[in-house]
N, C-alpha and C positions, 0 to 999 in steps of 0.2 A: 492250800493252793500255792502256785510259784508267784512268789510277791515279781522276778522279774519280769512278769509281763506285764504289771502296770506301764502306763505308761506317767511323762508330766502334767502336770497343769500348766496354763501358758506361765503365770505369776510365778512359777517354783525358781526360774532361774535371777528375777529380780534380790529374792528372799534368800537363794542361797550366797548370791554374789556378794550383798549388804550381810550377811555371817561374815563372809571372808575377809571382808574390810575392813571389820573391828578387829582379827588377827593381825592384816597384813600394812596396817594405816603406819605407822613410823617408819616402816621401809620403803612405803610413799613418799612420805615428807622426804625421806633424805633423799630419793631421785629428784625431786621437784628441785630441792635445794642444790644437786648439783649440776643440772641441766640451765639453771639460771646462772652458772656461774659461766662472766665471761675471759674473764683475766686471771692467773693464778689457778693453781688446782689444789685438792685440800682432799682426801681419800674420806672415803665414808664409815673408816673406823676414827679417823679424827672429826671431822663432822659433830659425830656420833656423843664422840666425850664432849666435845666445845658445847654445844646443846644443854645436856646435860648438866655438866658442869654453871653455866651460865644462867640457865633456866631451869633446872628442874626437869626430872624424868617425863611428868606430866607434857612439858611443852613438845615431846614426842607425838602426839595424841591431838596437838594444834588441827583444825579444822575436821573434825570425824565425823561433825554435823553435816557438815557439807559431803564429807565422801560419803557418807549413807543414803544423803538426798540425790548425790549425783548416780550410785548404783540402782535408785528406787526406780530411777527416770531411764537411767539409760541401760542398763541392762533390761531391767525388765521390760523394755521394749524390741530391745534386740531377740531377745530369748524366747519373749513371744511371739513376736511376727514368727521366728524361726518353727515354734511348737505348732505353732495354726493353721505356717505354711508348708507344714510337711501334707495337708491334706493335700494341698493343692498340685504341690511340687514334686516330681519323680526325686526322693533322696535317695531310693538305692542305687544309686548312678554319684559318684565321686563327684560329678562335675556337677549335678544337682544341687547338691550339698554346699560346695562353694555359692554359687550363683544365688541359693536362698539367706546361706549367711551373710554374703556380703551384700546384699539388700536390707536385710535388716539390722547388720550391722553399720551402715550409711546412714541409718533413718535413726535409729539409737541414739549415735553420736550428736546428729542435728538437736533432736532435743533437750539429750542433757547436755550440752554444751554449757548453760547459761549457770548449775550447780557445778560444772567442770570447772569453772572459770574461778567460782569463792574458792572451792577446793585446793586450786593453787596458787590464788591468793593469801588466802587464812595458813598454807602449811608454808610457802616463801616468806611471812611476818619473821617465824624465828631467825634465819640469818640475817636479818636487817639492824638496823640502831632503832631503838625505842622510837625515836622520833619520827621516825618514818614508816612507820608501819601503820598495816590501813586499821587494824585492828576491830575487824568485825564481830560480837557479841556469839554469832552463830551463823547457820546458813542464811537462814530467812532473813534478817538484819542485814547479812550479806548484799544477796538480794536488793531488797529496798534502795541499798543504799547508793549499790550501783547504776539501777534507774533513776534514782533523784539527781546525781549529783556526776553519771556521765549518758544519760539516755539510755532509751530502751535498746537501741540498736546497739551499745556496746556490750550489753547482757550476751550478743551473738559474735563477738570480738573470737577468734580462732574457731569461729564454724567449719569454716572451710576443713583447717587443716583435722578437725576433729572429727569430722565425714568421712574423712580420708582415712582416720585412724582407726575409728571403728568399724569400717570396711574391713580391712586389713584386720584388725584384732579377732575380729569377729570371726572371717573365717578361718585365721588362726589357731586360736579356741574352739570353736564351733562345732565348722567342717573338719580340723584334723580330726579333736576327739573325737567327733561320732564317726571318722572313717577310720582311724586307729584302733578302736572300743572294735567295731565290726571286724577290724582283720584278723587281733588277737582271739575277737570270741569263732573265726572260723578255724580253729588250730585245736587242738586238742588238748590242751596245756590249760589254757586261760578257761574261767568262767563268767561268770557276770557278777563278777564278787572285788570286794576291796582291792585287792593288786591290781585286776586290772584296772578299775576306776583311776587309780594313782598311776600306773606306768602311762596311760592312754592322756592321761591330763598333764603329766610330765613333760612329755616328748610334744604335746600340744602347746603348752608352755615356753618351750624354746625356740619354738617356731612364731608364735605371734610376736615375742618380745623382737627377734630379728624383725619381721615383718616392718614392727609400725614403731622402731624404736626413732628412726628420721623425722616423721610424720611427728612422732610424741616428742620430740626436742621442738621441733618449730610451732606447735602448738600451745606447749608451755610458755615460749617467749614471748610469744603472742596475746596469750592471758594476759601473762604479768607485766605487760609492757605498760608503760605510764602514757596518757592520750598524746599522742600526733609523735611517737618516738619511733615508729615506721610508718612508713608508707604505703606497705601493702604485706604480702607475703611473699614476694620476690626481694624485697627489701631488707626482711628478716632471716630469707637464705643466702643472701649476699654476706650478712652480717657473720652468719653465722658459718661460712664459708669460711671467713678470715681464718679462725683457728685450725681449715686443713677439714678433709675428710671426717676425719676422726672427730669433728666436732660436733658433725650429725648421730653420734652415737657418745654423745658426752651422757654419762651416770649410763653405761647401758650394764654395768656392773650388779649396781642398787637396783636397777630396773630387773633385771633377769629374778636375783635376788626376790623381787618382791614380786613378780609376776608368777614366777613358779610357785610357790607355794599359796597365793592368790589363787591362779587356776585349778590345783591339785586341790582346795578346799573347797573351792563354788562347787567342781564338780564331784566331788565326795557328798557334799551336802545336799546338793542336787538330787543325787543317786538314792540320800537316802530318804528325801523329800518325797523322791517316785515309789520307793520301794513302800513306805510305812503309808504315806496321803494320797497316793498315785489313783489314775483311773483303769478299772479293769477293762479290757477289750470289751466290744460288746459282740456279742455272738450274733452272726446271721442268723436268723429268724428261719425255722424251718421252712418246707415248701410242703404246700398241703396233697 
């Protein structure tokens, strides 16, 4: 039988995304760590060695707990609303596509926001001084410790701007590839096979990082801001203004970097998530 007519499971896109993570996680930290930088610039193959050098290869690797728990939540929410709501929703319509992603990519973001948050906490520790880093054991500890010691409302510190991003990400990722995947498989060239899975999640790839790269700088500052160091999120684009346009798109290098091969692997894995565990259509029931 043609494996590609399986279809997903809602959960497939959580499970593939958290594979990807474990690949694409030190080329996370080092956007996080350049997006936080507000004075000076420092490129991300020097980064890269200073790291390294100072810390240890490992310290690459700083908060994985946390980016596992943050794909577990926030993908696999997005991905699902997205699988559930193709019942519901006209997706072979472009603009369906969008409209369903970026609902469930808004609803995604809100929730894992609160594992977003250790994620760029735990991978910002490395550029810091010993003394200053918040040094959380793992996610969950993370967690905890943020509710004990700054309230539960600051667990939702950069919601907003992470609503915003996974709107945006989402139907970046999302809606292109399954509108990309759809134009290449009408052509007579492409199948439903590995190339295109990879060219369709490629070109999907350089569209969300543009998308939501403003969005994911003021979101990160936001995390990792120390309590009452802004005032709102008008206040962190003000700031963040000072260094000029260009500094809503500070690490959009490392971000590209880690995004493409991030998306090219969720949906590789995805693909093959559907192809080998997928659900087979169900056939309409004869008519007697």
């Amino acid at each position: 039988m043609d494996r590609t007519k399986k279809t997903s499971r809602w959960y497939f896109g959580g499970l593939a995304s958290a594979g990807a993570a474990c690949c694409t996680h030190p080329l996370d930290l080092l956007k996080v760590a350049l997006q936080t930088q507000q004075e000076g610039k420092i490129s991300m193959i020097k980064l890269t060695s200073k790291v390294i050098r100072q810390q240890g290869i490992l310290a690459l690797y700083n908060g994985l707990s946390a980016s596992l728990m943050r794909q577990l939540t926030y993908s696999t929410t997005r991905f699902g609303m997205y699988e559930v709501g193709k019942k519901a929703v006209n997706t072979d319509t472009f603009s369906g596509k969008i409209m369903l992603a970026g609902i469930s990519g808004a609803v995604g973001g809100f929730i894992g926001t609160p594992s977003d948050m250790i994620n760029v906490r735990m991978q910002n520790d490395v550029k810091i001084k010993p003394e200053l880093r918040r040094n959380y054991k793992h996610a969950i500890d993370g967690l905890i410790r943020v509710y004990r010691e700054e309230g539960f409302r600051r667990l939702f510190s950069g919601a907003t701007t992470a609503t915003g991003r996974g709107f945006l990400m989402t139907i970046g990722q999302i809606a292109f590839y399954d509108q990309t995947k759809y134009l290449l498989l009408q052509t007579s060239v492409f199948g439903d096979n590995l190339i295109t899975h990879f060219s369709a999640s490629l070109i999907a790839g350089a569209i969300a990082t543009t998308l939501t790269q403003p969005l994911d700088v003021l979101k990160t500052r936001s995390m990792n801001a120390k309590p009452g160091e802004f005032r709102g999120l008008w206040h962190i684009v003000l700031h963040t203004a000072k260094l000029g346009p260009l500094g809503f798109f500070k690490g959009y290098v490392p971000a590209f970097i880690r995004l493409a091969p991030q998306t090219i692997l969720t949906f590789v894995f995805l693909e093959q998530l559907r192809f080998n565990f997928g659900v087979w259509p169900v056939k309409p029931a004869a008519s007697a």
